[in-house]
C-alpha positions in Angstrom: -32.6 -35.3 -20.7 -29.9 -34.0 -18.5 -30.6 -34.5 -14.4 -31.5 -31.1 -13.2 -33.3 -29.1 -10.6 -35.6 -26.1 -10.7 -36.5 -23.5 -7.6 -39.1 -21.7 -7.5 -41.1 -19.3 -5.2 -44.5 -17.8 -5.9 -44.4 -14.2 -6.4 -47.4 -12.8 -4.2 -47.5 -15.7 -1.7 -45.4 -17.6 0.4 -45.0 -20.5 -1.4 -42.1 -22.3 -2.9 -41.5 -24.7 -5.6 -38.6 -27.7 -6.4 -38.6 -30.5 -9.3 -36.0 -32.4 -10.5 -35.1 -35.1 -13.3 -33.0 -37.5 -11.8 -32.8 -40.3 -14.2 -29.6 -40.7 -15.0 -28.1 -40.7 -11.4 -30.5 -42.9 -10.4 -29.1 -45.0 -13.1 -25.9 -45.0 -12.2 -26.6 -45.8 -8.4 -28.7 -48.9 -9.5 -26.0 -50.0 -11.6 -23.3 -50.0 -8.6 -25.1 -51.7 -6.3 -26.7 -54.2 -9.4 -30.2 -53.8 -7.7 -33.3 -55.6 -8.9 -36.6 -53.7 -10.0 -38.6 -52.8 -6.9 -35.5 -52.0 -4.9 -34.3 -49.6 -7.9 -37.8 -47.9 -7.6 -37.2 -47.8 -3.9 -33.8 -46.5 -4.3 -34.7 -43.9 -6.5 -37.5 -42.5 -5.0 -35.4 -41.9 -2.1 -32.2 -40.5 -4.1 -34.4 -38.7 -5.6 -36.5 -36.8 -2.5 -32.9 -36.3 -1.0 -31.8 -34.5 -3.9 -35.1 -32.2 -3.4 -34.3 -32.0 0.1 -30.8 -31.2 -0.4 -31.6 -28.2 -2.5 -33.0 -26.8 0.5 -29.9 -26.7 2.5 -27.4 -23.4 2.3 -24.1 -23.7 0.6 -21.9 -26.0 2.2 -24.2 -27.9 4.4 -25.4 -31.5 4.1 -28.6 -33.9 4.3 -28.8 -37.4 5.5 -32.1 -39.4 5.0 -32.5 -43.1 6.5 -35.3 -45.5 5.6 -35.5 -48.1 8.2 -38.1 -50.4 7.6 -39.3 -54.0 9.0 -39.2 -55.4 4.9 -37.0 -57.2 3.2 -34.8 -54.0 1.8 -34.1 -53.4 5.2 -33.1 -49.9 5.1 -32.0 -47.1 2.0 -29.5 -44.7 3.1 -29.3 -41.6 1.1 -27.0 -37.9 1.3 -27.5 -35.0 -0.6 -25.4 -31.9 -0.9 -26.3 -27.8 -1.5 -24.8 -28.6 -4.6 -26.6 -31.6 -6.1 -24.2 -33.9 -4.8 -26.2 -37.3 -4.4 -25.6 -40.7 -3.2 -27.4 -43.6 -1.8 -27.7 -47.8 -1.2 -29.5 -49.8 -0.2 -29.6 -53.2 2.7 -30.6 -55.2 0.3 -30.3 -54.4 -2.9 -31.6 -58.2 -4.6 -35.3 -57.3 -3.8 -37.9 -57.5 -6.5 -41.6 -58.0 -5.4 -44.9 -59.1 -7.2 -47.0 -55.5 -8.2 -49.2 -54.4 -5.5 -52.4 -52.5 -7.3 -50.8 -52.5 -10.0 -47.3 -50.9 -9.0 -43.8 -51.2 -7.6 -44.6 -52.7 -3.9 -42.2 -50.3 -2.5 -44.3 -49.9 1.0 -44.2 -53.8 1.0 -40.2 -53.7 0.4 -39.4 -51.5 3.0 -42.3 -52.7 5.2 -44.8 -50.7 7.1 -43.4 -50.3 10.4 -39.7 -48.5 11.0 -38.5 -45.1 11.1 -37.7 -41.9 8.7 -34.5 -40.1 10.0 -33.4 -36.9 8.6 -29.8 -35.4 9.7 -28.6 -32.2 8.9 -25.4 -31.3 8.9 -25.9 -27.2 9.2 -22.1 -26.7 9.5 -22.3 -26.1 13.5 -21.6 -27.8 16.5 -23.9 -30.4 16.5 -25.9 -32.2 13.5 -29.8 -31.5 13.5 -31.3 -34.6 13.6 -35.7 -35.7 13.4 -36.9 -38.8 13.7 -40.6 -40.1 12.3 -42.3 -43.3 12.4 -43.0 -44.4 8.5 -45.9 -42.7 7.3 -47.0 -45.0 4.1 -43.5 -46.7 3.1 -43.8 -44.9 -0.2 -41.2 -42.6 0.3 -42.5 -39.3 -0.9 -45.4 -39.7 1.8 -43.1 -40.4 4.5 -40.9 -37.2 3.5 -43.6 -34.9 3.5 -44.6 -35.8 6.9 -41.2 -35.9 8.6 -41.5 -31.9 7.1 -44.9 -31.7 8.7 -44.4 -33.1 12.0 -40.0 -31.8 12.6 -39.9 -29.0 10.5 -43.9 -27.7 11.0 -43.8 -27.0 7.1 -46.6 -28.3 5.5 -45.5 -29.9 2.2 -46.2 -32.2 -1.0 -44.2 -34.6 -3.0 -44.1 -35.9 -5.5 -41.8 -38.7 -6.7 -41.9 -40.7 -9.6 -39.0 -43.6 -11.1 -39.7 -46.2 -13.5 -37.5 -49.2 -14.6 -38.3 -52.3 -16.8 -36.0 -55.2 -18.2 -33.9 -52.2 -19.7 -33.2 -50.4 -16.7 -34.1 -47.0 -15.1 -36.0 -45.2 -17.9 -37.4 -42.1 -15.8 -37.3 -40.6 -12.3 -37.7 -37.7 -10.9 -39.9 -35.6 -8.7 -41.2 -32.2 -6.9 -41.4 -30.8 -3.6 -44.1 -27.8 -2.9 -43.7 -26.0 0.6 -46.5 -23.5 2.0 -44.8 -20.6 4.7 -46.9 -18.8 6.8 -48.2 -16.1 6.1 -49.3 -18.0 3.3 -52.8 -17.1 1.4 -55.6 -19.9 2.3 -56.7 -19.5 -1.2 -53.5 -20.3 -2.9 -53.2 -22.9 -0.8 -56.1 -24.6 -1.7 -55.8 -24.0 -5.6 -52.7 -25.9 -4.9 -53.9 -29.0 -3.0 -56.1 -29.5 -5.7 -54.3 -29.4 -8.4 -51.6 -31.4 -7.3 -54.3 -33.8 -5.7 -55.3 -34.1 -9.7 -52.1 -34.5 -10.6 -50.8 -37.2 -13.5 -48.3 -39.7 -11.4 -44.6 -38.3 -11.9 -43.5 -41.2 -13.7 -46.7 -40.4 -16.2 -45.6 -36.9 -16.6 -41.9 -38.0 -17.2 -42.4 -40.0 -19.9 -44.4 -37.3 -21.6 -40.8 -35.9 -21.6 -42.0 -32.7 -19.5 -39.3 -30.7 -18.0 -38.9 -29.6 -14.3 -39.8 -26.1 -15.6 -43.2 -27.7 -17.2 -43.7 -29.7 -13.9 -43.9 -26.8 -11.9 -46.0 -24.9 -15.0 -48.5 -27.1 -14.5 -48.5 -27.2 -10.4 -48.7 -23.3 -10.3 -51.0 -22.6 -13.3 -52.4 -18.9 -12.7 -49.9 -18.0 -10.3 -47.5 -15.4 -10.7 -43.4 -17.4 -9.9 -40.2 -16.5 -9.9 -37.3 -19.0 -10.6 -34.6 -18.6 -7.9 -32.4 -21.5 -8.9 -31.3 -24.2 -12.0 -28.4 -27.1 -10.6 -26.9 -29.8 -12.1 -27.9 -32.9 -10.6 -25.2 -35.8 -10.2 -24.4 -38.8 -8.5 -21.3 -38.3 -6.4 -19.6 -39.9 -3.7 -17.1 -38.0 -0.8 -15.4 -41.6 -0.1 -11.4 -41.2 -0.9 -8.4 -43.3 0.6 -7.5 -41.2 3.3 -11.3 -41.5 5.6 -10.8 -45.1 5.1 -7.4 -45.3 6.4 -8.7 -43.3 9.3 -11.3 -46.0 9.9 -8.2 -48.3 9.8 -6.3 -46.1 12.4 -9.4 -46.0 14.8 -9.5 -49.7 15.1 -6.0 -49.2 17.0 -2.6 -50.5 17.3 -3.6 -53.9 18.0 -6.5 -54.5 15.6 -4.1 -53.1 12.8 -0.9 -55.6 14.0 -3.4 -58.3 13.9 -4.2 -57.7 10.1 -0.7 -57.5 9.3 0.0 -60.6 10.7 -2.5 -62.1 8.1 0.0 -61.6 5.7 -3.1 -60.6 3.1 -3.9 -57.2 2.1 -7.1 -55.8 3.4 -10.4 -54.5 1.1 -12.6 -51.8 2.2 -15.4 -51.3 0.1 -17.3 -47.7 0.3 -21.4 -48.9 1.2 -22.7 -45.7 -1.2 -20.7 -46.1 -4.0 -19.0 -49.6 -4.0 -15.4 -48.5 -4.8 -12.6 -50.9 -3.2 -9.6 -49.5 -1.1 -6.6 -51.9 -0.5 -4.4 -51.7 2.2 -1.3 -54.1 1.3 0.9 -54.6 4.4 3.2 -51.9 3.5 0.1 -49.7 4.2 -0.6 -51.1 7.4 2.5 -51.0 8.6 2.6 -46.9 7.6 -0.7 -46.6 9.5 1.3 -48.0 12.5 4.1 -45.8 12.2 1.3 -43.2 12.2 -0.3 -44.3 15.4 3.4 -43.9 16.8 4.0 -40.6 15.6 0.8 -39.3 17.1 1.3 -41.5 20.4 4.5 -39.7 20.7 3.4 -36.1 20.3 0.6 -37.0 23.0 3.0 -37.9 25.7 5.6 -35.3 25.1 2.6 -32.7 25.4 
């Protein structure tokens, strides 16, 4: 099945809808940074929830999510765009724990002390930015109640990945957000329902769609669907940001390198493609830096 996302909103009430399949970019982000089981779960959880978040956003606009944790992963960084753009690593990626209950140890990877910070880049001024201390460690938990406790929108998600000796086989997920006014009563239906819930990864495997996901979440009430994306890993690295980092490290820094006689790797943290700098390149960024000094002092 294709990675896609469905939007929803309820048609009487003030209640939206998301779900998502995300298995195959999921796949592909474990496979670049080669991680081992329980990080892959952990990864993909959070891919995944950033790809939910990141439908929320307008067109244009960005979402940053960072998982900082006192566990072994160390942290999961993951971005999302409006248009279901998403990419993601993690510290480290070699983590694979005993089950706990049962299940991926995810809260035990990430450990249960550190902080949830979302970042939004609303295409103004300044970057909104929230900070929450770790709610579970689980991921979807700690999403829903950085949109609780920043955003006052009370939410639930729901995020499900699976992987054995084969891989990634399913992941994916839904997000359910209640707006005032919304109806008590609907509200309620709903916490029980999803409270009753099969797991995501359960209702994956039984090969049900976003569309069926959100069927079954909203049985008996009236929606509306606003909104079918593509879903994708995709990375905004490219030579020229990287060359930029170069320049930033100034003149000196840059003469140093050159004097190394060795061409210089940068390696992109979300998606693990190389950039080279052979001397020659170096020695352009220099010229650069001189160009630019030049146009400073004659202004």
């Amino acid at each position: 099945m294709r990675d896609y996302l469905v939007r929803v909103v309820a048609r009487h009430d003030n209640v939206r809808g998301l779900a998502c399949i995300t298995t195959r970019l999921v796949r592909e982000a474990c496979r670049r940074h080669d991680v081992y089981p329980t990080a892959a779960v952990a990864l993909g959880r959070a891919l995944t929830g950033g790809a939910l978040m990141g439908a929320l956003m307008k067109t244009g606009q960005r979402t940053a999510l960072k998982f900082e944790g006192n566990g072994p992963l160390g942290k999961i960084v993951v971005e999302a765009d409006s248009d279901g753009g998403v990419r993601g690593y993690v510290g480290n990626p070699h983590v694979d724990l005993p089950p706990a209950g049962g299940k991926f140890d995810v809260a035990g990877a990430l450990g249960k002390a550190g902080l949830l910070t979302v970042t939004k880049d609303l295409r103004v001024k300044e970057p909104y930015r929230g900070i929450v201390h770790l709610y579970t460690s689980e991921i979807a938990e700690d999403i829903a109640y950085y949109l609780l406790e920043s955003e006052q929108i009370p939410s639930a998600v729901g995020l499900g990945v699976f992987a054995d000796a084969s891989g990634i086989t399913a992941a994916g997920g839904f997000l359910i957000q209640t707006l005032p006014p919304a109806d008590e009563t609907v509200i309620d239906t709903l916490s029980r329902r999803i409270e009753t819930l099969p797991p995501v990864t359960e209702m994956l495997h039984a090969s049900l769609t976003p569309e069926e996901i959100l069927d079954k979440i909203f049985e008996g009430i009236p929606i509306d669907v606003l909104e079918k994306r593509a879903l994708t890993f995709r990375c905004t690295c490219n030579r020229e940001r990287f060359a930029k980092a170069l320049i930033a490290l100034g003149r000196k820094e840059i003469e140093t390198l050159i004097q190394r006689h060795e061409p210089v790797e940068l390696t992109c943290e979300f998606c693990r493609k190389t950039y080279v700098f052979d001397v020659e390149s170096l020695q352009a960024l220099i010229e650069e830096l001189s160009v630019r000094d030049s146009g400073i002092q004659d202004n």
